[in-house]
N, C-alpha and C positions, 0 to 999 in steps of 0.2 A: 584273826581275832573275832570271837562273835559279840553280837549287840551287850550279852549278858555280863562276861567278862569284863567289857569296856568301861561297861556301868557301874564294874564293882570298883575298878581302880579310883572313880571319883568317889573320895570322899565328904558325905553330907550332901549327897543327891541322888540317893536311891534311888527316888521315884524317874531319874532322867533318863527321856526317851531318844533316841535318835530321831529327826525328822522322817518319815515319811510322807509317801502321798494320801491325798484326802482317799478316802473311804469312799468309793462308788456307789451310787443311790439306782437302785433299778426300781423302773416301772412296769410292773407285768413278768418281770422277771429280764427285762430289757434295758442295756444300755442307753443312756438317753442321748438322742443327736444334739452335739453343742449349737446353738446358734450361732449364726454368722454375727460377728460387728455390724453395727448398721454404720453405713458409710457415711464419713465426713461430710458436714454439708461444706457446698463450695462457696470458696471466696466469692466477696460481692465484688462483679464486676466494677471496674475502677468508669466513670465516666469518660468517653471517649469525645473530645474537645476537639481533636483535629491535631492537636501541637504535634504528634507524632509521625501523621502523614508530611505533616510542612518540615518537621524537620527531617525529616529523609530528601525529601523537595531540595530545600536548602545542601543539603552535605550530596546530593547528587550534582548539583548546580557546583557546587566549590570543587568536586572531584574534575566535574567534566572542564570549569576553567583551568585544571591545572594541570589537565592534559595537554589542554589544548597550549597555552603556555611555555610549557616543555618540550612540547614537537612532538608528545608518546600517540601521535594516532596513526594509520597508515591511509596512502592515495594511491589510488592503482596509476597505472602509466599514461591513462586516460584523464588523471585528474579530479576521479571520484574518489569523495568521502564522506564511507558511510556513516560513519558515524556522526558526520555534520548533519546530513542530510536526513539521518533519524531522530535526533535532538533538535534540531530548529526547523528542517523546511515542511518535514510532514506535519506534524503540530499545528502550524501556523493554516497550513493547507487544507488537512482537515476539519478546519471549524468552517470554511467555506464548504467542503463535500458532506460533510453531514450536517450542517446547521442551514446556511444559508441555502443550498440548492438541492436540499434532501434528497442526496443519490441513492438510487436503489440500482442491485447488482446483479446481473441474469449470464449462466452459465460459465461458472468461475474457472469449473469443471472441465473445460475444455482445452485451457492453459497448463502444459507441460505444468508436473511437480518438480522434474526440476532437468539437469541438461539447456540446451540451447531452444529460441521459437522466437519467433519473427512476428508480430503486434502490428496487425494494419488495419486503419481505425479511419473514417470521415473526419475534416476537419474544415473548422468553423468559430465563429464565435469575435473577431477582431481583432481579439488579443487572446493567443492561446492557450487558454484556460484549461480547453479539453484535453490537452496533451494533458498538464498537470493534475487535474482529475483523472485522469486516468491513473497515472503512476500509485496514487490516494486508494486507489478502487482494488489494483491489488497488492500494495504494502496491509491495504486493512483485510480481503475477503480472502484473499486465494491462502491455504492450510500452510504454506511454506514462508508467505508473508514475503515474493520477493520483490527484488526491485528491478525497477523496468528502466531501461536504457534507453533514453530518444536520441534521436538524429535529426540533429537544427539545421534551420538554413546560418547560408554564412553569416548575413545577417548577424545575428545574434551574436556568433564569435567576433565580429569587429567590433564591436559595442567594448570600451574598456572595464567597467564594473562586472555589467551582465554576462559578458565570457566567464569572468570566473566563478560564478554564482552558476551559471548552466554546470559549466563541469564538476564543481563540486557536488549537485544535486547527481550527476552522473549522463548527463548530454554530452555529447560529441556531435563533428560534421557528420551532414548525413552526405558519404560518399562510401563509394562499394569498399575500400579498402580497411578503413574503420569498421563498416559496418560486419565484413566480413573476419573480423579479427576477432570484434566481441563475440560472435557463432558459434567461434570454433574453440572460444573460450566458456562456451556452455553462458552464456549469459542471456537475460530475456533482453530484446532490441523491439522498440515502439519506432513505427515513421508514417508520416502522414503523406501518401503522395500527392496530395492534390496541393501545399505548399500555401506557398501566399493567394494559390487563385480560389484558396478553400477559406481561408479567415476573413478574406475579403470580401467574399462576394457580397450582394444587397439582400437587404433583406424578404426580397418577390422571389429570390433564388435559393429561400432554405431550403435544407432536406433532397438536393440536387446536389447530388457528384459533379463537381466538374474533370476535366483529363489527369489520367493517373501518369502521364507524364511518358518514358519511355521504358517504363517498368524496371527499372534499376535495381529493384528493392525486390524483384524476384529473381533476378541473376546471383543474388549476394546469398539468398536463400537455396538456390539451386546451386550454387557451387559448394556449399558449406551441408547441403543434406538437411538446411532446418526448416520445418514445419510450418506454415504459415495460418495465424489464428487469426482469421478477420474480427474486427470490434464495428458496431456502431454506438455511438454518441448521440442522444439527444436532449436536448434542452441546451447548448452553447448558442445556439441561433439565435435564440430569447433575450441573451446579456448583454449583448448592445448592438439592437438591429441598425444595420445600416441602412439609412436613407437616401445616400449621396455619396460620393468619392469625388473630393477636389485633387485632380489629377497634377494640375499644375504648381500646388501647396506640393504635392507630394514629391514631384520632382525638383524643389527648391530645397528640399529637408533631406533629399536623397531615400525617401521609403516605399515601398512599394505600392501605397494607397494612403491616402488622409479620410477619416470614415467620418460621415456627419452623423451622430446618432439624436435621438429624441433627447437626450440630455448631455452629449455633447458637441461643441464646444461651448453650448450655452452656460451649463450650469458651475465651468471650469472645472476645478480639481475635482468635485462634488460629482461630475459627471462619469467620471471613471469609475464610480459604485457599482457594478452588474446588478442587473434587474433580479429580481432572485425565484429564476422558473425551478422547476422541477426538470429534474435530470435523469434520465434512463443511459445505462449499457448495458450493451449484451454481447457477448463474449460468443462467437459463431466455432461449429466444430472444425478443427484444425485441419487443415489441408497437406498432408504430406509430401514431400517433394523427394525423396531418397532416392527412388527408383529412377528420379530423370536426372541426375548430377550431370550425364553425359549429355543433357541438350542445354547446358547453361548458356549458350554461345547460339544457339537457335534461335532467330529472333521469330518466327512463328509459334513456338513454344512460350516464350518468353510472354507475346502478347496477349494468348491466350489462356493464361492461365494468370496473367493481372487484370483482365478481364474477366474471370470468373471470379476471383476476389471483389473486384467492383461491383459487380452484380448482388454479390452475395450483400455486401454493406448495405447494397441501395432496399435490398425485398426487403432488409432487415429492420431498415429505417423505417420503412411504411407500417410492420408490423408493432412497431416501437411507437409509435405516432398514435394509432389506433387504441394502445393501452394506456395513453396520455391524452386524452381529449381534453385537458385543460391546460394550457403551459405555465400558468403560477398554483396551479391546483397542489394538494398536502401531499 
């Protein structure tokens, strides 16, 4: 039916037109380009108070106790967990690695991205601090964020509290059969061979290696094919120099040394504060051992090449020293 006819069926509206479109206006004889809408302005930002962060804070804190709670987390066979150990120990650790002994972090690079490597590092400082800055140094810098596995003296594990707090943070004995398991389990393993005669010594003997022991810690890596990264540490010397070792205290209390420092035991609990130097590491290039599996059992191999690790920590030290001429310096 056409427009015409339609129109006649209505009667008393002649004049009715069906809707069409507007009539086109040309300019120049040109369709004219529509404008675009100009765009909504944007909502005023709501002021940001903080309640949002705190409460995600809060409803992470209620998730994580109700994990914890219900048993939902997991422990490797060794006794680590990591999830504890990312929720409370690093947090707490890291306000000491970056507030208090402003650690700065040199050649992160060197550290497997991921697989198995063997972390042999100087040790010092009283109370082993360095180990725990270490583990701080690379949960924060290395791109994989992993976690480093130490090897305590027994020590520690007979202690009833502190045994389960080491392994939960993820320590174990350092002895080759552990050490050799985590390896082979592609995990990073930190050990310190120089042991109680490296936390102890006085303070006229910092920045001095004492004996790396009978290299134990290179058989574990040589049987297992893993890479050895030497680290040095400095500034743990700084945090509570020893003046003194009352030898005969120490053998009444059963510990390997009793440390007189400038503030303790004078200043009692007050004294166990560390001094708060500046701390350097430096993460040395990794040592491969792949090729010598078959001299694990070599004890001239064995020596020689935890002596080139020694070496390597000690040049490493003096150069670390040198870019630290002030020990509480920013």
């Amino acid at each position: 039916m056409s427009q015409d006819e339609f129109r006649d069926m209505l009667p008393g509206h002649t004049d009715f037109q069906l809707p069409g479109p507007p009539p086109v206006q040309r300019v120049n004889g040109r369709r004219p380009v529509p404008e675009k809408p100009a765009p909504r302005p944007a909502p005023p930002a709501e002021a940001d108070d903080g309640l949002d962060v705190w409460d995600r804070r809060v409803a992470d804190g209620l998730a994580f106790l109700r994990r914890r709670l219900a048993g939902a987390y997991e422990v490797d066979e060794f006794g680590f967990d990591p999830e504890l150990a990312d929720a409370l120990f690093h947090p707490v650790l890291k306000l000491l690695y970056r507030d208090w002994f402003r650690t700065e972090v040199f050649g992160i690079e060197n550290v497997p991205a991921d697989g198995s490597g063997l972390v042999v590092g100087n040790h010092s400082g009283t109370i082993a601090l360095d180990a725990l800055m270490l583990t701080v140094a690379l949960r924060d810098k290395h791109p994989r964020q992993r976690h480093l596995r130490l090897l305590g003296a027994d020590l520690v594990f007979r202690m009833p509290v502190m045994s389960e707090l080491a392994r939960a943070a993820g320590a174990t004995v350092a002895c080759n059969p552990d050490a050799e398991r985590l390896m082979n389990s592609g995990q990073l393993v930190g050990v310190f061979p120089e042991g109680f005669k490296g936390i102890g010594k006085r303070f006229a003997d910092r920045y001095k290696l004492q004996r790396f022991g009978r290299g134990g810690f290179v058989s574990a890596a040589l049987r297992t094919g893993t890479p050895i990264v030497p680290v040095a540490i400095v500034g743990a010397e700084e945090i509570y120099p020893i003046l003194a070792d009352l030898k005969p205290l120490a053998r009444l209390l059963g510990v390997p040394y009793f440390p007189v420092t400038p503030t303790f035991p004078w200043l009692g609990p007050l004294g166990m504060v560390p001094l708060p130097s500046k701390w350097l590491i430096q993460f040395c290039p990794p040592i491969p051992t792949a090729h010598l599996t078959e001299f694990a059992d070599d004890p001239l191999v064995v020596y020689n090449l935890a002596d080139q690790v020694r070496e390597t920590i000690q040049a490493t030290l003096h150069e670390l020293l040198e870019k630290r001429p002030d020990p509480f310096g920013p």
